[in-house]
C-alpha positions in Angstrom: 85.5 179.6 129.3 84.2 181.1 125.9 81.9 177.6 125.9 80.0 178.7 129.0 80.0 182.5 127.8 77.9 181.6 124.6 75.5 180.2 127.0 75.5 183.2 129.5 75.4 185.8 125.9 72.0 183.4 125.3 70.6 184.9 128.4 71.6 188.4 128.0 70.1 187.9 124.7 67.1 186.1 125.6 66.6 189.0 128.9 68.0 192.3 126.8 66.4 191.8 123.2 63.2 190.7 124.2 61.3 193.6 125.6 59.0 191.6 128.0 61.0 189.1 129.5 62.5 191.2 132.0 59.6 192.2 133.4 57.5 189.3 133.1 60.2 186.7 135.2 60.2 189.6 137.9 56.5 189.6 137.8 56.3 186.0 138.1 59.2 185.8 140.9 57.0 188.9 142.7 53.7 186.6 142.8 55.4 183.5 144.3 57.2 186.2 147.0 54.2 187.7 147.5 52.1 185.1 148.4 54.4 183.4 151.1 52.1 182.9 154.1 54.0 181.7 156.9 51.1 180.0 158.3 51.4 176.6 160.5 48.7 175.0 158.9 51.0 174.3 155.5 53.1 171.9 157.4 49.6 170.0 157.6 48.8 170.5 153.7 52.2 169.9 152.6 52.3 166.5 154.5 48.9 165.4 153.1 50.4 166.4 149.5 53.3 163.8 150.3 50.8 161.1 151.1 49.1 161.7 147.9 52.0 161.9 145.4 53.1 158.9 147.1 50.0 157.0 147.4 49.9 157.8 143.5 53.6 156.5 143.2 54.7 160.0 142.6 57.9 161.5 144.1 56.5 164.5 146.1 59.8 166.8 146.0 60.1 166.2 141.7 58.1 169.3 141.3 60.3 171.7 142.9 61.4 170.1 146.5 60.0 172.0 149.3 58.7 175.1 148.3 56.5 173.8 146.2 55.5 171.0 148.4 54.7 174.3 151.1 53.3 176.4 147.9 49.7 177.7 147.4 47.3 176.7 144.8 48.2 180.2 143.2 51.7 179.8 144.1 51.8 176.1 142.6 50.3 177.8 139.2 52.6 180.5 139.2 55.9 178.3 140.1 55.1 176.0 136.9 54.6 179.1 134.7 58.1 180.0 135.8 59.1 176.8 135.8 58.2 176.7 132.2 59.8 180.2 131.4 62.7 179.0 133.0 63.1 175.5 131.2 62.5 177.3 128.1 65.4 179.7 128.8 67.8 176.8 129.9 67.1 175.0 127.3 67.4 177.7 124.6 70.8 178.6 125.9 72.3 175.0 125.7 71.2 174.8 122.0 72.0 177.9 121.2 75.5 177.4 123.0 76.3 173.9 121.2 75.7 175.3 117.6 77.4 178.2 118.1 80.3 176.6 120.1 80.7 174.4 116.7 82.6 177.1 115.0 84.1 178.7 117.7 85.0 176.2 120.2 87.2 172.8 118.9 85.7 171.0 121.7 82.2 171.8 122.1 80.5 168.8 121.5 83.1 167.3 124.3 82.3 170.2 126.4 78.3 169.5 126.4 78.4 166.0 126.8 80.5 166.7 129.8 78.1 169.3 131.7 75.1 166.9 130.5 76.6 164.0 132.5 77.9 166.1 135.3 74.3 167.5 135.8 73.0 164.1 135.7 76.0 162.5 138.0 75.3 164.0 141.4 74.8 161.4 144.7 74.6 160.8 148.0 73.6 163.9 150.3 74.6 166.4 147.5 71.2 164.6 145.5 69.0 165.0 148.3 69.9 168.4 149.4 69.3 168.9 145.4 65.6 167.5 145.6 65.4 169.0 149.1 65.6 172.6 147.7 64.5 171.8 144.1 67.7 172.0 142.4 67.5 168.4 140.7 63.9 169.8 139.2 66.2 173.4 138.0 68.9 170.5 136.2 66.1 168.6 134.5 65.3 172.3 133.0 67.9 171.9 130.9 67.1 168.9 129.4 63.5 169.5 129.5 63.9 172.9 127.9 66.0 171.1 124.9 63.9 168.6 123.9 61.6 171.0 123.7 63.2 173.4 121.4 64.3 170.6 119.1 60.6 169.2 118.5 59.2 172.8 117.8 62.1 172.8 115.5 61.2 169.6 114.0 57.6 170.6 113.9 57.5 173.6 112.3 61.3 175.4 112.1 62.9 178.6 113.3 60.0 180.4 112.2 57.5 178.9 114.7 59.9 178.5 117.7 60.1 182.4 117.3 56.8 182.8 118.5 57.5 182.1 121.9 59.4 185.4 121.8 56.4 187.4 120.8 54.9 187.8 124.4 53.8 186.2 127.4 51.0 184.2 126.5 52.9 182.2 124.0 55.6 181.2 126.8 55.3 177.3 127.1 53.8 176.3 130.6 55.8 173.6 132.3 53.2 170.6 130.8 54.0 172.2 127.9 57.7 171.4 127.9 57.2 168.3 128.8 55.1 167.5 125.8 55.7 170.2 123.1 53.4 169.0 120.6 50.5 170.6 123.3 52.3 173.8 122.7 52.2 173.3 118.7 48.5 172.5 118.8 48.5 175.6 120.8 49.8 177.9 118.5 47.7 176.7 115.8 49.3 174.4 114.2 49.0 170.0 113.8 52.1 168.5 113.3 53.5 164.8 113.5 57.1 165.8 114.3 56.7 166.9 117.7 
């Protein structure tokens, strides 16, 4: 229990002792909310995005399942903000919680590998109903949100991974996450490590 605490603390942490963050995930959460048009005619756009992710061998739910599939342009923009904020988050709070649980937990590293596999483990119905709603794209968070956190590490230390705390605009988009040396070159700095 204290294993999955430290990761929870993270997210107090990352929520309560940085001054925007509250306030900026509502915000984001708000525009996606607000922009929900219930109109007939995105049944018609989200089965001609199918076609094209598929014609582009592309898995049209790996993006967030159906809402994004159903999402506006400005939703679709706002989602992968969040979905960047959020795989930051995720990812933050699993390295966080495996060095801390070192010290404090005898079998942390047991405990990680663990979740990791269970996260990756799930089949059948349970894994569609995942990519259905978009859960499988909130699990590759984690592991999206870690890798990047290590190779800003790598790149440039504690010192420049802190700057994603220093306000919005320095919050990795989700492209970002997935390639974190475009996030280094971003805030100002070449590196080789990332």
């Amino acid at each position: 229990r204290l294993w999955l605490a430290l990761h929870e603390v993270t997210h107090r942490a990352q929520f309560t002792g940085v001054d925007w963050m509250r306030p900026h995930f509502i915000g984001l959460v708000e525009s996606v909310l607000d922009a929900v048009d219930p109109d007939p005619k995105r049944v018609a756009v989200a089965a001609r995005r199918v076609v094209e992710a598929r014609r582009r061998g592309e898995d049209p739910l790996a993006s967030g399942g159906l809402m994004a599939l159903f999402a506006s342009e400005a939703q679709v923009e706002t989602l992968e903000q969040l979905s960047g904020l959020m795989s930051l988050l995720e990812g933050h709070g699993d390295v966080i919680m495996d060095r801390a649980g070192e010290g404090l937990v005898p079998s942390a590293p047991r405990f990680g590998r663990v979740m990791r596999r269970r996260r990756e483990s799930v089949r059948g119905f349970a894994k569609v109903f995942q990519r259905l709603i978009g859960l499988d794209a909130k699990i590759k968070q984690y592991a999206e949100g870690e890798h990047f956190i290590e190779s800003v590490e790598a790149a440039g230390g504690a010192a420049l991974l802190d700057r994603v705390w220093e306000g919005p605009e320095n919050v990795p988009g989700i492209a970002e996450i997935r390639n974190p040396h475009d996030w280094v070159s971003r805030m100002g700095l070449t590196e080789t490590a990332a």
